[in-house]
TORKE-953410 format. One record per residue: residue number from 1; x, y, z of N, C-alpha, C, O, CB in turn. Coordinates in steps of 0.02 Angstrom, whole numbers. Glycine has a CB too. Layout:
! TORKE-953410
(rec NUM, (X, Y, Z), (X, Y, Z), (X, Y, Z), (X, Y, Z), (X, Y, Z))
...
***
This chain:
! TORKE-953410
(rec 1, (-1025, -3688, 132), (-969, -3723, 162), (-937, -3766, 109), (-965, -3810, 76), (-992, -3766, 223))
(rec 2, (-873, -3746, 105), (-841, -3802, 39), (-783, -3837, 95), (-747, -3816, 140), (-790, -3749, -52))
(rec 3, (-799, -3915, 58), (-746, -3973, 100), (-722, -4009, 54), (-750, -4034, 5), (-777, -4027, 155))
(rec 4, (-661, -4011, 74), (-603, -4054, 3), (-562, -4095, 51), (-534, -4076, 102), (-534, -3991, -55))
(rec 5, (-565, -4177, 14), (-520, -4193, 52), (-458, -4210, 13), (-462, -4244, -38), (-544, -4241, 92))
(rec 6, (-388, -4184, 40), (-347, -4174, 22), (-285, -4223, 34), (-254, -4216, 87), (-348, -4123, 36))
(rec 7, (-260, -4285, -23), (-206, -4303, 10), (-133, -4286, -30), (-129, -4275, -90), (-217, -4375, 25))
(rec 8, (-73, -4286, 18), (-27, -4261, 23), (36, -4316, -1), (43, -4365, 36), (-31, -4234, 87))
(rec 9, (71, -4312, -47), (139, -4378, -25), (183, -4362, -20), (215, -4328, -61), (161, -4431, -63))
(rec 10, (206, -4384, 48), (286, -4391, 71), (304, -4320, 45), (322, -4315, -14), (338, -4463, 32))
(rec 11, (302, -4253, 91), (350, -4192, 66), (311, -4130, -7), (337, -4084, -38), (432, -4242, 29))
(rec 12, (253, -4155, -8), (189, -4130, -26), (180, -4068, -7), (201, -4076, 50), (139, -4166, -3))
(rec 13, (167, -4019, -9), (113, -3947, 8), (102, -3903, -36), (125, -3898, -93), (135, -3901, 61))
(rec 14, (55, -3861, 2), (34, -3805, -49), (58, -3754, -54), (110, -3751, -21), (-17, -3785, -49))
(rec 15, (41, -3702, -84), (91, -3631, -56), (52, -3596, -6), (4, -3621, 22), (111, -3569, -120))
(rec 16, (72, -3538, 3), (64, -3472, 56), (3, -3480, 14), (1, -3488, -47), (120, -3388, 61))
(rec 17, (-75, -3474, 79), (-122, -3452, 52), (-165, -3415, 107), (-139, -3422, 162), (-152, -3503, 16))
(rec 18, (-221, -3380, 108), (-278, -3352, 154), (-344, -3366, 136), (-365, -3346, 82), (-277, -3281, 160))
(rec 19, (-385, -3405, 182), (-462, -3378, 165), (-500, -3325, 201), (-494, -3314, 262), (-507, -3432, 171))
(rec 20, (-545, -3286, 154), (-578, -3228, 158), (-618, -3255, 215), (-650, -3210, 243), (-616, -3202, 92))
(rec 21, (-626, -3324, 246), (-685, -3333, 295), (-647, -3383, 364), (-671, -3396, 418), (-759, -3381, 247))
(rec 22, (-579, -3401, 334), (-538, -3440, 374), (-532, -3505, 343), (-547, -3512, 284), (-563, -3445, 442))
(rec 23, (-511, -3553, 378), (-530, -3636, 354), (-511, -3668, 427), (-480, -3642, 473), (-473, -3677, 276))
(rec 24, (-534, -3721, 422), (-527, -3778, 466), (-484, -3840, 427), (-495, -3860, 370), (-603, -3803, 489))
(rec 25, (-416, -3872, 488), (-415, -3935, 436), (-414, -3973, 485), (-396, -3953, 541), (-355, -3949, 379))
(rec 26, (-431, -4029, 475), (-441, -4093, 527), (-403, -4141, 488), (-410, -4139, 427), (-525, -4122, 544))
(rec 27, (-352, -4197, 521), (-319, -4244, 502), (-338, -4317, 501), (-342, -4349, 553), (-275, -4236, 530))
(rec 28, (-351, -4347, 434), (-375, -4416, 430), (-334, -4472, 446), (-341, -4520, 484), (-396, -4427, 371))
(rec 29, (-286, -4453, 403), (-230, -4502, 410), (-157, -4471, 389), (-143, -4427, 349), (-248, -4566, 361))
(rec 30, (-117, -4508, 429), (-55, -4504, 403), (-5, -4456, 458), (-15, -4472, 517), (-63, -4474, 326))
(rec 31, (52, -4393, 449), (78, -4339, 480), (88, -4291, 433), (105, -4297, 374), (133, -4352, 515))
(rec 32, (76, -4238, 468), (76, -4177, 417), (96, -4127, 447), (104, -4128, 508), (15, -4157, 385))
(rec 33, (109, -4071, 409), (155, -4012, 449), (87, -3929, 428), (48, -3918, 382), (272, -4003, 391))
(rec 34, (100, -3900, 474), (62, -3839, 460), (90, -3796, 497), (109, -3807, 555), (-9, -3839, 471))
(rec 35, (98, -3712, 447), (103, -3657, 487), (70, -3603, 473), (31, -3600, 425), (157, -3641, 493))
(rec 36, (82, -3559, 511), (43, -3502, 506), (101, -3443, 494), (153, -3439, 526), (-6, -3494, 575))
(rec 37, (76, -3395, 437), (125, -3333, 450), (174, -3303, 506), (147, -3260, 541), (91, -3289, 444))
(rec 38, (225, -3316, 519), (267, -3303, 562), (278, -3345, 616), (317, -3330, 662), (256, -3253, 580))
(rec 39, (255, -3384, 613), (222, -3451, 666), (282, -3520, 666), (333, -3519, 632), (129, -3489, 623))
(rec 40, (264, -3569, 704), (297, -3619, 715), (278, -3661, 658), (220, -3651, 640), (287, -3644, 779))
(rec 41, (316, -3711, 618), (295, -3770, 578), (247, -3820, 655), (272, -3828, 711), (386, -3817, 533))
(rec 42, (190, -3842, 636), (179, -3897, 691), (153, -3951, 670), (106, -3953, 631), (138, -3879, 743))
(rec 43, (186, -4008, 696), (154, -4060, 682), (91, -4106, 712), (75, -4127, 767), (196, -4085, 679))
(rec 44, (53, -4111, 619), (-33, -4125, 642), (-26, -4215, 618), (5, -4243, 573), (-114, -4064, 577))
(rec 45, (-68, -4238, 672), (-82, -4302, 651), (-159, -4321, 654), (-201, -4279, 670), (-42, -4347, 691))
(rec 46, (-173, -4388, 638), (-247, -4421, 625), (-289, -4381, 690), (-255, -4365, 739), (-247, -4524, 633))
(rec 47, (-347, -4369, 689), (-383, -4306, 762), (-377, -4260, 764), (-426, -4224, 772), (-369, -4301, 827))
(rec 48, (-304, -4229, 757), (-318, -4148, 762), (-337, -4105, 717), (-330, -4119, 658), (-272, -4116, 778))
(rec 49, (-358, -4056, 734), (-414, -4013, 695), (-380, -3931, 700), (-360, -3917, 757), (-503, -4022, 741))
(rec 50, (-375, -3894, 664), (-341, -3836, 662), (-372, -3775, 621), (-394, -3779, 564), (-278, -3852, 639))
(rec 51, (-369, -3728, 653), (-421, -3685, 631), (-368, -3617, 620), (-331, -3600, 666), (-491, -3676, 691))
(rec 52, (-371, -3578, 544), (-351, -3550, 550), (-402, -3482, 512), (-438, -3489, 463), (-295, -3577, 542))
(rec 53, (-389, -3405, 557), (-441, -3367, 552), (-426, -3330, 492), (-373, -3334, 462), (-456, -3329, 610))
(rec 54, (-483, -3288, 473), (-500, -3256, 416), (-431, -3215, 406), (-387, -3202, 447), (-571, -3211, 423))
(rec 55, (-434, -3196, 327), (-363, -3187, 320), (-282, -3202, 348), (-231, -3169, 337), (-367, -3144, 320))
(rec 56, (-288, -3245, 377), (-212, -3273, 401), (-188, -3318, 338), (-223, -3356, 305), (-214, -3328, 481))
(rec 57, (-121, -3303, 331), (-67, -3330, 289), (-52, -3401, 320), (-30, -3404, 378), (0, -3280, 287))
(rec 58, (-62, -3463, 280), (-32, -3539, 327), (-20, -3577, 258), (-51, -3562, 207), (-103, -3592, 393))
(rec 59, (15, -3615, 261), (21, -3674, 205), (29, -3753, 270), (51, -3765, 326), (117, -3655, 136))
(rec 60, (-3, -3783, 218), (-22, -3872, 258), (-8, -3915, 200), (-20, -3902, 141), (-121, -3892, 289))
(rec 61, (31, -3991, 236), (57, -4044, 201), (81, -4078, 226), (71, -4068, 286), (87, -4038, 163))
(rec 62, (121, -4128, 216), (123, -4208, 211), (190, -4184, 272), (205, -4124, 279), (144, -4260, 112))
(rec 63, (215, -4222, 301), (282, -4245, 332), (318, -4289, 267), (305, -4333, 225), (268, -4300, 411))
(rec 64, (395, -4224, 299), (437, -4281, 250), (449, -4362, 210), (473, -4383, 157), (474, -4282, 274))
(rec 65, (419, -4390, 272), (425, -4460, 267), (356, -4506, 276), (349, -4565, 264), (476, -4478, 319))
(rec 66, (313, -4464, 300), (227, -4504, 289), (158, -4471, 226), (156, -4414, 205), (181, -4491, 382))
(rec 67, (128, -4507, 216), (82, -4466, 175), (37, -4440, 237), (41, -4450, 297), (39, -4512, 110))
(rec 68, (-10, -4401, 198), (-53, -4355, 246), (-108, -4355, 208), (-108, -4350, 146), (-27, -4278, 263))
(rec 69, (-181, -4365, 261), (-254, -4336, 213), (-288, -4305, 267), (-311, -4328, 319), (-312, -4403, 171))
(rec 70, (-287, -4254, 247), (-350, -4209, 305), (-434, -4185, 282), (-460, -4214, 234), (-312, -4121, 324))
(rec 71, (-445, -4168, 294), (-507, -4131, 273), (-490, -4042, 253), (-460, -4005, 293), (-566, -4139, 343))
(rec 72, (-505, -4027, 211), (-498, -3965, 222), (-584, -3910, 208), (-616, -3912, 156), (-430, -3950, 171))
(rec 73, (-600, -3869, 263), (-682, -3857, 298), (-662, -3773, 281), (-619, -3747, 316), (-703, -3887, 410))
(rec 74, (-701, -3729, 216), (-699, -3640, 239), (-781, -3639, 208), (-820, -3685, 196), (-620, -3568, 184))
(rec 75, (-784, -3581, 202), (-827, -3554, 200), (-824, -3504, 142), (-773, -3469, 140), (-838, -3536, 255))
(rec 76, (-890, -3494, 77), (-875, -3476, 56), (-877, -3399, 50), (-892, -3371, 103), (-883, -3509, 34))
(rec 77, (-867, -3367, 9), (-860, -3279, 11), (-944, -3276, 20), (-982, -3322, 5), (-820, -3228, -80))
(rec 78, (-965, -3212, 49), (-1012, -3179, 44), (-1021, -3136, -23), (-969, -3132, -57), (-1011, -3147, 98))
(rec 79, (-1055, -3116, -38), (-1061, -3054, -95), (-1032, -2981, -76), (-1046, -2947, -26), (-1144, -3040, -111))
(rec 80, (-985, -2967, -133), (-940, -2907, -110), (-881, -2936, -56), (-853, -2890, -27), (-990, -2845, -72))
(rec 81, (-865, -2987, -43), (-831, -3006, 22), (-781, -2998, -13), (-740, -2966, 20), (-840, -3072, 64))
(rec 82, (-748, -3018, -94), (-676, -3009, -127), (-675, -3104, -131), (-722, -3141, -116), (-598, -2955, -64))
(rec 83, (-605, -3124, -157), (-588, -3187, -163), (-600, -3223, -105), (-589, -3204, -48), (-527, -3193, -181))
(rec 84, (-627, -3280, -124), (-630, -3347, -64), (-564, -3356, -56), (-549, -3349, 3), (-668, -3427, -87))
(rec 85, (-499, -3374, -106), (-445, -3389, -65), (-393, -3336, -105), (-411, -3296, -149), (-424, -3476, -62))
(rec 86, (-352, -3342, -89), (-309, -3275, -106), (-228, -3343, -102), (-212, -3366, -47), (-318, -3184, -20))
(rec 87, (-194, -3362, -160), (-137, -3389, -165), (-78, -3335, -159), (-83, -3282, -191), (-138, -3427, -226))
(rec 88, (-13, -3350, -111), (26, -3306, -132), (78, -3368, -162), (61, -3416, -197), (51, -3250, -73))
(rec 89, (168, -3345, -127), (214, -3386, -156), (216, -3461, -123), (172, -3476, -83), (282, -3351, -151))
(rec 90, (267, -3509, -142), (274, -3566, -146), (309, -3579, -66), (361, -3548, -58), (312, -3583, -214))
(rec 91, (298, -3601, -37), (346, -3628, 24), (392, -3648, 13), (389, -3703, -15), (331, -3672, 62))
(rec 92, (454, -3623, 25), (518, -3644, 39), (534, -3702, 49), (497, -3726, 92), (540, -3619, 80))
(rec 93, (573, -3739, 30), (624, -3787, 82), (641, -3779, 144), (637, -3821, 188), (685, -3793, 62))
(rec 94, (662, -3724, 150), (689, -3687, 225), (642, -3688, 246), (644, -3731, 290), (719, -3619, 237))
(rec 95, (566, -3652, 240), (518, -3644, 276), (495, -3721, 297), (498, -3740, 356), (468, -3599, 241))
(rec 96, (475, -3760, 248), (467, -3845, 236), (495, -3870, 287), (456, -3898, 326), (500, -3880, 172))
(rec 97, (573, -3870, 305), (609, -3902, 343), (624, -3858, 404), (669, -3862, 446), (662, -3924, 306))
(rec 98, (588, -3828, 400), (604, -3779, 502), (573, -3869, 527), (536, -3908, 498), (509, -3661, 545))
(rec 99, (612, -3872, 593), (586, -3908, 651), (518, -3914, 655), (481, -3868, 637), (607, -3880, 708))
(rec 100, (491, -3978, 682), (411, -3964, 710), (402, -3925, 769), (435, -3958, 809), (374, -4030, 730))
(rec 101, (379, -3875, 804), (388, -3861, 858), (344, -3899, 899), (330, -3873, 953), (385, -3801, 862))
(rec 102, (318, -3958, 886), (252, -3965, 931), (245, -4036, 906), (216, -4038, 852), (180, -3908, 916))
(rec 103, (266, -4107, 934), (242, -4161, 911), (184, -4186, 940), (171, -4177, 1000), (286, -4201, 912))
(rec 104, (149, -4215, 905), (67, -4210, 953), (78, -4308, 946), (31, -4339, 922), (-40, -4153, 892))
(rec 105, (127, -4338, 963), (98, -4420, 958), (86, -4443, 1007), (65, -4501, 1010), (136, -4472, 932))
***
């Protein structure tokens, strides 16, 4: 099990990525945005916990205007399983700035 905790500032994220086993992220502090391949941007705050499954495409980060620290929980490869995480491209602006579909306050 590998856990990183990750913080974000103000408009922060990572790119398009997948894990070979999934990941979990849970929110410490702050607001943050997450999506999933083809999916809604949604907004995560301090409690919620988000799980996304083996090979799915998602990038996670900060809200425009707050910092963000979550946990981030996968698992690592098995033997022969291929890469633990697989990076693709960079998230957009456009993608960045779609709407939240989902305010959780």
């Amino acid at each position: 099990m590998r856990v990183n905790v990750v913080r974000f500032a103000p408009g922060a994220r990572n790119a398009w990525h997948a894990h070979v086993n999934g990941q979990t992220v849970h929110v410490t502090e702050g607001v943050g945005l997450i999506q999933s391949r083809g999916g809604e941007v949604i907004q995560i705050r301090p409690g919620d916990t988000v799980h996304t499954p083996p090979g799915e495409w998602h990038w996670h980060g900060a809200a425009p205007d707050h910092f963000m620290t979550h946990l981030a929980m996968w698992e690592g490869p098995r033997e022969g399983q291929g890469a633990e995480t697989e990076w693709g491209e960079l998230v957009t602006d456009e993608e960045y700035h779609a709407a939240p579909a989902q305010d959780r306050s």
